[in-house]
C-alpha positions as CSV (number, residue, x, y, z in Angstrom):
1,X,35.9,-47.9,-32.1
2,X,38.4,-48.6,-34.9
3,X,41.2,-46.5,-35.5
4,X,42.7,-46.4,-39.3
5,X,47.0,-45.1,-40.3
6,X,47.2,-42.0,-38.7
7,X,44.4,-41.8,-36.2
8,X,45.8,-43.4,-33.5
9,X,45.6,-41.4,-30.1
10,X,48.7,-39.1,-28.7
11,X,49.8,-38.4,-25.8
12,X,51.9,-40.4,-22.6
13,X,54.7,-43.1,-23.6
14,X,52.6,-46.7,-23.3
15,X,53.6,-49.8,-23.0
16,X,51.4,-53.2,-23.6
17,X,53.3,-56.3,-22.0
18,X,51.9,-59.5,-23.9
19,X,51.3,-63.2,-22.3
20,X,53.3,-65.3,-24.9
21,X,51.7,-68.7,-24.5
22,X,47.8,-69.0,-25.0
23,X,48.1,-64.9,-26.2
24,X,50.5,-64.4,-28.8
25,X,51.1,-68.3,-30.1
26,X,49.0,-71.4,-29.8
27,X,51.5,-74.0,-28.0
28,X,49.4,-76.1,-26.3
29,X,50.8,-79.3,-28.7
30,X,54.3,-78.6,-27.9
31,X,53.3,-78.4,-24.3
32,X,51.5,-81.2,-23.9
33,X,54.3,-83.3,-25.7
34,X,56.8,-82.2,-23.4
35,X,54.4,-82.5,-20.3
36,X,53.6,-85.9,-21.2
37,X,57.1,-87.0,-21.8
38,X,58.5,-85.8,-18.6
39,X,55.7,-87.7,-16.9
40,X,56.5,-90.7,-18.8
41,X,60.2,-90.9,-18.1
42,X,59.8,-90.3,-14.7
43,X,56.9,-93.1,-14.6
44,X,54.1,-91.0,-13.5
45,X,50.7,-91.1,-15.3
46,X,50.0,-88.6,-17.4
47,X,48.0,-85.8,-16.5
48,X,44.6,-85.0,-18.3
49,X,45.3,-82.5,-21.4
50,X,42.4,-80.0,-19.5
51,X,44.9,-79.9,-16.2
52,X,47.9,-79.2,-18.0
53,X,46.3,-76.5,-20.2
54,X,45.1,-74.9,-16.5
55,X,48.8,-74.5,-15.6
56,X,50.4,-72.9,-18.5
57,X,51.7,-69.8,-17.4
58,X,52.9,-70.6,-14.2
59,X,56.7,-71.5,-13.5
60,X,57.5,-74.9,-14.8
61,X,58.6,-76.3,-11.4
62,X,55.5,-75.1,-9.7
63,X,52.8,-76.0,-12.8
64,X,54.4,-79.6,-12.2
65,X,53.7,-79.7,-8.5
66,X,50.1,-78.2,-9.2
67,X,49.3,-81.1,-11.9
68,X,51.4,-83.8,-9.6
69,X,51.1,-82.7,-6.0
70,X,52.8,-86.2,-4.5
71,X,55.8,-85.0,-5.3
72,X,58.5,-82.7,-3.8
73,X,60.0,-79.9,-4.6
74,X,63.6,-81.4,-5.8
75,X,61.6,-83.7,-7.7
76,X,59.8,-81.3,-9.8
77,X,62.7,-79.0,-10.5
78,X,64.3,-82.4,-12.0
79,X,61.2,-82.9,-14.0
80,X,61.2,-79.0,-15.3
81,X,64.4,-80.0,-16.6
82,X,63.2,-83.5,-18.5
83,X,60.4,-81.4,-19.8
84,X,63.0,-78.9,-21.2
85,X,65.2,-81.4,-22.7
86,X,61.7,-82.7,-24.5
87,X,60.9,-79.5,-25.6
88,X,64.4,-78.7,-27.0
89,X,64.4,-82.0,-28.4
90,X,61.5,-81.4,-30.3
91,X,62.4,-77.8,-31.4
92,X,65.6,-79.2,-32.7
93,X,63.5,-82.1,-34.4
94,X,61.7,-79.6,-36.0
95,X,58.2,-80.5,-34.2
96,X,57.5,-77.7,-32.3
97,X,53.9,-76.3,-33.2
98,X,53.5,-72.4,-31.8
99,X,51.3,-71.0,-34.3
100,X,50.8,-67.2,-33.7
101,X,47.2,-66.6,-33.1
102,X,45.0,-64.9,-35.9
103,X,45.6,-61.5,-36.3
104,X,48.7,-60.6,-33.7
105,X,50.9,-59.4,-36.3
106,X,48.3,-56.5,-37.1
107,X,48.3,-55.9,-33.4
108,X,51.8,-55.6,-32.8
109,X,52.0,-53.4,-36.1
110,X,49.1,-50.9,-35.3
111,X,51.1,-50.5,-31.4
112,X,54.2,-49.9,-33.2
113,X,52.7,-47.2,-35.7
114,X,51.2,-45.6,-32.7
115,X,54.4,-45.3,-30.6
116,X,53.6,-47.8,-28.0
117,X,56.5,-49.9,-26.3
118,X,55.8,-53.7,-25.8
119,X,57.3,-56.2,-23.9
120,X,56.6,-59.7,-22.9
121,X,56.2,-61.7,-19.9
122,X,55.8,-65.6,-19.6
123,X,56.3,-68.5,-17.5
124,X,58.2,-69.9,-20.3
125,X,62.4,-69.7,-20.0
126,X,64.8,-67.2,-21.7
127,X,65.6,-70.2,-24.3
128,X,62.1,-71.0,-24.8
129,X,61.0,-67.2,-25.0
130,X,64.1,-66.4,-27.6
131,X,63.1,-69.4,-29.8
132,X,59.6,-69.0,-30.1
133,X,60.1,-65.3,-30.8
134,X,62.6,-65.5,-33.3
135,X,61.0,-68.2,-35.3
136,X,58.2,-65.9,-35.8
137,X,60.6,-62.7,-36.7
138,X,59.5,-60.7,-33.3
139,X,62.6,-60.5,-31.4
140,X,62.9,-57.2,-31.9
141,X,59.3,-56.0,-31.7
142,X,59.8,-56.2,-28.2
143,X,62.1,-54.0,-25.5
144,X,61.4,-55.7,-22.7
145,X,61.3,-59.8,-22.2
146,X,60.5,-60.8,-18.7
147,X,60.8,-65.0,-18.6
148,X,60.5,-66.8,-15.1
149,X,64.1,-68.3,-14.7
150,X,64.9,-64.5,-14.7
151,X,62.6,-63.5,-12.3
152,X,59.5,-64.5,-9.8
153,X,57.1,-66.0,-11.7
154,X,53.1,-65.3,-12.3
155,X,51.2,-64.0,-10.0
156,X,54.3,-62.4,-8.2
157,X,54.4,-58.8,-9.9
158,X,58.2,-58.9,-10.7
159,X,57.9,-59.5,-13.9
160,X,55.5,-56.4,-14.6
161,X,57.4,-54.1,-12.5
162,X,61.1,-55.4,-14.3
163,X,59.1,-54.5,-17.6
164,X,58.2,-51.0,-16.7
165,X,61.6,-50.0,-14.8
166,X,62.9,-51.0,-18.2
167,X,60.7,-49.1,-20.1
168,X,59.8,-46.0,-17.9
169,X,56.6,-46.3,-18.2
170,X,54.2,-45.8,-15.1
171,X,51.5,-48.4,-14.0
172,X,48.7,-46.1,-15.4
173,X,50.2,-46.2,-18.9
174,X,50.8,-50.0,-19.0
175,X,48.4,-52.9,-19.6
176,X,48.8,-56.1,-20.1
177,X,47.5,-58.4,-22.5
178,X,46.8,-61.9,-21.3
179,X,44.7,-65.8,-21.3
180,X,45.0,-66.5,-17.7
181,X,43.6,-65.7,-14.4
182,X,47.7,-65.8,-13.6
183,X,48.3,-62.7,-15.7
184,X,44.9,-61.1,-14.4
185,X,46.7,-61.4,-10.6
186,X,50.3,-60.3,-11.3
187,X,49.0,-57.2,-13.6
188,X,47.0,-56.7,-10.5
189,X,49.9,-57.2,-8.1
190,X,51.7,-54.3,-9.9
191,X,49.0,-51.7,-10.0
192,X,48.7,-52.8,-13.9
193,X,44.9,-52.9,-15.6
194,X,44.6,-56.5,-18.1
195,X,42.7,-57.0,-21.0
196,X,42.0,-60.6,-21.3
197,X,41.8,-62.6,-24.3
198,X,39.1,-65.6,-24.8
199,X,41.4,-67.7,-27.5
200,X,43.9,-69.0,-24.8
201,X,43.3,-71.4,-21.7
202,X,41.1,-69.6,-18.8
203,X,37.4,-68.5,-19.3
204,X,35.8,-65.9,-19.7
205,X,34.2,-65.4,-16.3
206,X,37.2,-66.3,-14.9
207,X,39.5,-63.4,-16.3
208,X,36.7,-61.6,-15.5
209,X,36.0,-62.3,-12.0
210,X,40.3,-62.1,-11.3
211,X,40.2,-58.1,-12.6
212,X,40.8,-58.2,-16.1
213,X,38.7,-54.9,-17.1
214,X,37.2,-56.6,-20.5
215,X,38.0,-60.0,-22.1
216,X,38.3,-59.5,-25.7
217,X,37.7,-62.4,-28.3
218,X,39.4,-61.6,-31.6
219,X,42.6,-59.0,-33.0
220,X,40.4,-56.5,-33.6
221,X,38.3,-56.5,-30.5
222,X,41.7,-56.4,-28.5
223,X,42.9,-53.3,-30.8
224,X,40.0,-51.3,-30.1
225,X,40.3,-52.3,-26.6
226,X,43.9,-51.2,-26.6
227,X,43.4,-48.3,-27.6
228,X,39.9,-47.0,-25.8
229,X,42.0,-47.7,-23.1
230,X,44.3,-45.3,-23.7
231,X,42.2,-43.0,-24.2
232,X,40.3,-43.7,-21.0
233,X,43.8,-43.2,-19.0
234,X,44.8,-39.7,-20.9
């Protein structure tokens, strides 16, 4: 199905809460870097690059235990913080690599000539989520930025439920848009349908087997998922 200017369906206010990392930008260098220069200042070995793409998405403090589970909780908090103070050094360095993913601008621009509301919610911070957004010109695209120092992080539905108390918008009108069995569960956990999307860091099968109701594997199958959906929910 393929909707053209002007054609787009009518009806209920709905609101489509993007994934940031592995959805909306390709970070994965940026992450890595950081990752791996945490782990090197504290003298841990580094992590495979497959592990650390598994974690992205979860908070920082607990994506750390999961990749280095000797250590203990105060430890990782103090190596969330080395990894931030990479990442900022980077960003500052002008290093940071968080390309947006083929065809998101057309995405966001087809939901905003429909009247749809979007938000976003990440495991990344308020800092990181403000920089990468800006850079690309989206601030403002968005009503609604849920970031996991501002609430419970994936799976825990906060996030979803902050985004739709700010928007107004019921669970049956909202879907979220995201590349990990992580957004798959929270969605879930707040009463919230996904589409997946095959470009980031989870399978297929595994979206698929955690809820997501299709996994979509370029801009304009997502679009046309998008908006079936909202016709399926009218």
């Amino acid at each position: 199905m393929t909707f053209s200017s002007g054609t787009y369906p009518s009806g209920p206010l709905r609101l489509a809460v993007f994934d940031c990392d592995g959805t909306l930008v390709d970070s994965q260098s940026s992450i890595l870097y950081a990752m791996f220069a945490a782990c090197d200042y504290h003298g841990f070995a580094r992590p495979a690059e497959e592990a650390v793409r598994r974690v992205v998405g979860l908070p920082l403090e607990v994506a750390i235990q999961r990749l280095l589970p000797h250590i203990d909780a105060p430890l990782s908090l103090v190596m969330s913080e080395t990894y931030k103070s990479a990442f900022f050094d980077l960003r500052q360095a002008g290093g940071v690599e968080e390309p947006l993913f083929a065809g998101i601008p057309g995405v966001l621009d087809a939901l905003d000539h429909a009247g749809w509301l979007m938000g976003v919610a990440t495991g990344k911070s308020w800092r990181g989520l403000s920089s990468t957004l800006s850079h690309h010109g989206l601030m403002d695209r968005f009503v609604t930025h849920q970031t996991a120092d501002r609430a419970q992080g994936k799976p825990h539905p906060e996030m979803m439920l902050n985004a739709m108390r700010d928007t107004g918008v019921e669970p049956e009108y909202t879907v979220m848009i995201g590349d990990t069995t992580y957004d798959v569960e929270m969605a879930s956990n707040a009463g919230v349908k996904t589409i997946g999307v095959a470009w980031g860091y989870h399978e297929t099968d595994e979206l698929m087997d955690a809820g997501a109701m299709v996994v979509v594997h370029s801009a304009a199958e997502l679009m046309n998922a998008l908006f079936a959906g909202s016709e399926d929910a009218t």
